[in-house]
C-alpha positions as CSV (number, residue, x, y, z in Angstrom):
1,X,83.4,139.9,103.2
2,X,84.4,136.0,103.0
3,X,87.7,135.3,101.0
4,X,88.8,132.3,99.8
5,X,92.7,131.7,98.7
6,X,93.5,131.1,95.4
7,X,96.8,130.9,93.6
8,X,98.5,133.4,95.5
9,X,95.6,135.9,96.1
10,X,92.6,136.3,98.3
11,X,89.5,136.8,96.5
12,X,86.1,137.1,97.3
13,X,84.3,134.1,98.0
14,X,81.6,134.5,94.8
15,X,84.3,135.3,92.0
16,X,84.2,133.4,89.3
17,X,87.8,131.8,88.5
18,X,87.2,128.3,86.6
19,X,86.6,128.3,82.6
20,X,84.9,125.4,80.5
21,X,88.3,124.3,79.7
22,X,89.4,124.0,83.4
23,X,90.6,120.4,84.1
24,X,88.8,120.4,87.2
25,X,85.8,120.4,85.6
26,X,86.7,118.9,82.4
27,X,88.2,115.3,83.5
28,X,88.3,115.9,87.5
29,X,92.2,116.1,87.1
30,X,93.1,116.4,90.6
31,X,92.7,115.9,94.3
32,X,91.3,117.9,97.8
33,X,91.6,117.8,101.2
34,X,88.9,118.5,103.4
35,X,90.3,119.5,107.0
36,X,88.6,120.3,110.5
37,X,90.4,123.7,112.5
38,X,90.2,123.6,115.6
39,X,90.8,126.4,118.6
40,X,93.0,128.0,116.1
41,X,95.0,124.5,115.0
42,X,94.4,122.0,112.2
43,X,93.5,118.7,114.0
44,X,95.7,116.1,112.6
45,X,98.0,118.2,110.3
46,X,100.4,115.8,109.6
47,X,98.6,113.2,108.5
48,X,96.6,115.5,106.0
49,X,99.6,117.1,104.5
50,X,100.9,113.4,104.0
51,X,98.0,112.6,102.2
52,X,98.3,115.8,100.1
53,X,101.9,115.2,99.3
54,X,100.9,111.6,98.0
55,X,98.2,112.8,95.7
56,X,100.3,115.2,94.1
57,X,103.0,112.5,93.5
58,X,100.5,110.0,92.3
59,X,99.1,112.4,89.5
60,X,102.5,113.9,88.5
61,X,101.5,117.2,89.8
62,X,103.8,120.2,90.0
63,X,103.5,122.8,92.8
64,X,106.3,125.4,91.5
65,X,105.2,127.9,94.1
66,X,106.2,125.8,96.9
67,X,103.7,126.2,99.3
68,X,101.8,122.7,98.9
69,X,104.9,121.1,99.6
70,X,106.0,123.0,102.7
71,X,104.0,121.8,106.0
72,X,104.5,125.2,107.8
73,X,103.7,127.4,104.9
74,X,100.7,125.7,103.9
75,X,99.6,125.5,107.9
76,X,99.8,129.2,108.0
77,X,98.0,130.2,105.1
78,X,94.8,127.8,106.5
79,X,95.0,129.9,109.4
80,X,95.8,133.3,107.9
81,X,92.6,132.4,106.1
82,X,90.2,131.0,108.7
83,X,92.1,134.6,110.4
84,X,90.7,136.8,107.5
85,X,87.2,135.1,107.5
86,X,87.0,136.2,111.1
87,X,85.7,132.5,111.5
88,X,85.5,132.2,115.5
89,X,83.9,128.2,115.6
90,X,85.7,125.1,114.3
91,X,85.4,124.9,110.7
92,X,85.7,122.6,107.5
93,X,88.4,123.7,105.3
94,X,88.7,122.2,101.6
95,X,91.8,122.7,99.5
96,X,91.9,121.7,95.9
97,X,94.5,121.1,93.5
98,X,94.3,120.2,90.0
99,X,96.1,120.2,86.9
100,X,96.3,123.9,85.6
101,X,96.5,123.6,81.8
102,X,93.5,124.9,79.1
103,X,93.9,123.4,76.3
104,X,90.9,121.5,76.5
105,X,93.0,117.9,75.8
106,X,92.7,114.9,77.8
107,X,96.6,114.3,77.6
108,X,98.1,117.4,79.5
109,X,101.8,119.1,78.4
110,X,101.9,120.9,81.9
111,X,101.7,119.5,84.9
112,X,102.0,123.0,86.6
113,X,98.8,123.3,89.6
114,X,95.9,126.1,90.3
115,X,95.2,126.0,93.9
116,X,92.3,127.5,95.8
117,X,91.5,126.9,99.9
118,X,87.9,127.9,100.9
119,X,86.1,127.5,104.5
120,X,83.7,125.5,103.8
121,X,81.1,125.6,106.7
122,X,81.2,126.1,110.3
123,X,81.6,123.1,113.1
124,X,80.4,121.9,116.7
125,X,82.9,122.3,119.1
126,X,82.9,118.7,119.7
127,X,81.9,115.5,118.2
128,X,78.8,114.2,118.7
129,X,77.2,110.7,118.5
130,X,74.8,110.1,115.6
131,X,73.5,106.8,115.0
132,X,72.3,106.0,111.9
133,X,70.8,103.7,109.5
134,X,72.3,102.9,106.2
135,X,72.0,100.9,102.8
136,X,74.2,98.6,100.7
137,X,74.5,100.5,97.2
138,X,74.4,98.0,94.6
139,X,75.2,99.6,91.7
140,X,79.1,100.1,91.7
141,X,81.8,98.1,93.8
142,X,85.1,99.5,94.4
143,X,88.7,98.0,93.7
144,X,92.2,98.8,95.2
145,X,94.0,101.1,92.3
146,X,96.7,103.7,92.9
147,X,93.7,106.2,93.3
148,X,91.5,104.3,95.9
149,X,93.3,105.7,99.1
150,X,92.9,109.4,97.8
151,X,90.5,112.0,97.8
152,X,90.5,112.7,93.9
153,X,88.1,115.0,92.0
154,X,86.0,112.2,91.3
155,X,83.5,111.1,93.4
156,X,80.6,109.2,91.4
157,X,80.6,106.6,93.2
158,X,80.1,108.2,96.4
159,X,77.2,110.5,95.2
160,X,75.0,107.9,93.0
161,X,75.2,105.7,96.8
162,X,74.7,108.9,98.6
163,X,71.6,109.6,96.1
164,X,70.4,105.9,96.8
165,X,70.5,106.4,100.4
166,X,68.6,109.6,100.2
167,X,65.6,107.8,97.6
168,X,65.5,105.3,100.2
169,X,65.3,107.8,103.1
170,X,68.2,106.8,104.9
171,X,71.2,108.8,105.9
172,X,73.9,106.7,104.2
173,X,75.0,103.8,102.1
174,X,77.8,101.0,102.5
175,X,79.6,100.7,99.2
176,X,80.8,97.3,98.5
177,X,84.1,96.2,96.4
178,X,84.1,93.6,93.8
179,X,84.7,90.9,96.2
180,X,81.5,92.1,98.0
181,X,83.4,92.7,101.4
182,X,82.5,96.2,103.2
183,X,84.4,98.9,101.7
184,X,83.0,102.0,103.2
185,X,80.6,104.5,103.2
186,X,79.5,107.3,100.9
187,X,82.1,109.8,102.6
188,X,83.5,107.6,106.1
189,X,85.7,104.9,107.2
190,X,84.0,101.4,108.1
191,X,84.7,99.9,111.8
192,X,83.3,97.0,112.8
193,X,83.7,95.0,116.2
194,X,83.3,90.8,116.9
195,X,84.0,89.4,120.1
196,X,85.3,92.5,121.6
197,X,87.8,92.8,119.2
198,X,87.8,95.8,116.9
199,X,88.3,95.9,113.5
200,X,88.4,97.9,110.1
201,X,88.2,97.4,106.1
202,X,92.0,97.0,104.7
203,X,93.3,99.5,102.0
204,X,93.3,96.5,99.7
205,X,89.4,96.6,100.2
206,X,89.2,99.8,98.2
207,X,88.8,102.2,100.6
208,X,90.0,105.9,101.2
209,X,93.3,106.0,103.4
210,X,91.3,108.2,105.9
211,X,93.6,110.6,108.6
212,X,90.8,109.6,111.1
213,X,91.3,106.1,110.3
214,X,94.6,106.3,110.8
215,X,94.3,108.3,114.1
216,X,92.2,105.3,115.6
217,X,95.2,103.0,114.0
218,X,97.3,104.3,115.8
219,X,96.3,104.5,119.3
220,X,94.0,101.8,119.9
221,X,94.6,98.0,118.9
222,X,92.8,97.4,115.3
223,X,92.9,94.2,113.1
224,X,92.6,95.2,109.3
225,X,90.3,92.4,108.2
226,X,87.5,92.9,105.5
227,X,84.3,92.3,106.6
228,X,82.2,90.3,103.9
229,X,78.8,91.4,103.5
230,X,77.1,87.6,104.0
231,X,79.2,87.7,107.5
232,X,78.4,91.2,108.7
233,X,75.7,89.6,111.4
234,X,78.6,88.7,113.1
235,X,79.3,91.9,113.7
236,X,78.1,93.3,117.3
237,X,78.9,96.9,116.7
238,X,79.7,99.1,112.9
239,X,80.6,102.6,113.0
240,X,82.1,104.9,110.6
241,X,84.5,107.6,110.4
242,X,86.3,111.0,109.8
243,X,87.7,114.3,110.5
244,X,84.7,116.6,110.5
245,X,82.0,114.3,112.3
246,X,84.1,112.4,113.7
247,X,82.3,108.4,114.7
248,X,78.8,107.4,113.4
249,X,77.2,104.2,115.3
250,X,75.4,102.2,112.7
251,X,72.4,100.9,114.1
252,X,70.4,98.9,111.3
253,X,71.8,98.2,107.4
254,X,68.1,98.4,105.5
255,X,67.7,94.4,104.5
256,X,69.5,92.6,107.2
257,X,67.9,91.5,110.6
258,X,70.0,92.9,112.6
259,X,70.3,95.8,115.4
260,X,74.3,96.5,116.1
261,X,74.8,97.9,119.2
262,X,75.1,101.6,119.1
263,X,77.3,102.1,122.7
264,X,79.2,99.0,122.6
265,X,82.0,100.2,125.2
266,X,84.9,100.2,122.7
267,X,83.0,102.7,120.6
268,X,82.7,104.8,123.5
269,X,86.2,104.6,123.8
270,X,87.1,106.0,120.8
271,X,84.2,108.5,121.0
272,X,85.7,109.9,124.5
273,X,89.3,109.9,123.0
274,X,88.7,111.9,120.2
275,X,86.6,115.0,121.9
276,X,89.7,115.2,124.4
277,X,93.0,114.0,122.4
278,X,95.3,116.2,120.8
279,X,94.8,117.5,118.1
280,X,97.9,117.5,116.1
């Protein structure tokens, strides 16, 4: 029977444990990780636990149990889990934690945490390239805020462009911020290439501080320069990015005359890095 972990305890996967009063789903009062295991090993560990870490500073969280703030505890319990699951492929983990108090007021007197880990759904062993074709959504633009490079609870955003994309029957949208530069997309990193020369939207553009952005950061020579939407014809080659799929080749953005090269050789690059680089 599947189990997922929560607050000290494996239950089964269909239990009920939220109530209308849970924060979560009262006034999305907290943050989630979503992570890729691999061979027995979460890819990129460290730069996911930093993220975590950061969220629950940001929000004045307070992990009294002490796992969420220990790197090797945490890392075990994943494992124990994907162990218990008998989960034999790669596979999507997602961790939330959010603000445990029920009192059904916006302003919290306990900062104290609920915790649950789940797998989410099983993975290809390796990354494979999907080019796409994708849509500006023009209804909301993001801004830099304290929040911006975090995966909080809310996502509106991100689903009303993901629900654009789907009405227009394309596989993604490009969210804009309010100085109508490339931010990124509905749940990926934006990467974008002129003259040979690689580059990728700027935390200041409102974007999530992705671990697979920072992964491509930090082995292979990136300029962080915002891409404006009027100047994205300039652009030979857009991909985007993260953990679980890896890199996306953009081929078309629906409205613009222009076909971007889909195995330009520095996305190839990456592409053959990250199906053979380690993975911690």
């Amino acid at each position: 029977m599947a189990v997922f972990w929560y607050n000290g305890e494996y239950i089964p996967l269909n239990t009920p444990v939220f109530t209308v009063l849970s924060r979560n789903v009262n006034y999305a009062d907290g943050i989630f990780e979503t992570l890729r295991v691999k061979n027995k090993k979460i890819c990129y560990w460290d730069f996911h636990f930093e993220r975590l870490q950061k969220g629950i500073q940001v929000l004045h969280l307070n992990p009294a149990d002490g796992i969420l703030n220990n790197k090797t505890l945490l890392q075990n319990l994943i494992l124990d889990l994907v162990e218990r699951n008998k989960v034999k492929n790669n596979v999507k983990i997602k961790i939330q934690v959010y603000r445990a108090e029920e009192t059904g007021a916006v302003l919290p007197t306990s900062n104290d945490v609920k915790t649950f880990i789940f797998c989410a759904e099983t993975l290809p062993d390796t990354y494979e390239l999907h080019a796409k074709e994708v849509i500006v959504y023009p209804d909301v633009a993001l801004q830099y805020s304290v929040l911006s490079p975090l995966k909080t609870l809310n996502r509106l955003p991100y689903i009303l462009a993901g629900i654009y994309a789907q009405k227009n029957n394309l596989q993604d949208a490009i969210l804009l911020n309010t100085r109508q530069e490339l931010a990124e997309t509905t749940h990926s990193n934006i990467f974008y290439i002129v003259d040979n020369e690689l580059y990728t939207s700027p935390l200041s553009s409102g974007c999530l501080d992705g671990v697979m952005r920072k992964i491509i950061l930090k082995h292979f020579k990136v300029k962080e320069i915002a891409l404006s939407i009027n100047d994205v014809k300039k652009a030979e080659s857009l991909f985007c990015t993260n953990v679980i799929q890896g890199i996306n080749p953009i081929f078309s953005i629906k409205g613009i005359d222009k076909i971007f090269d889909i195995s330009h050789f520095l996305l190839r690059e990456i592409f053959e890095f990250l199906n053979v680089s380690d993975i911690k």
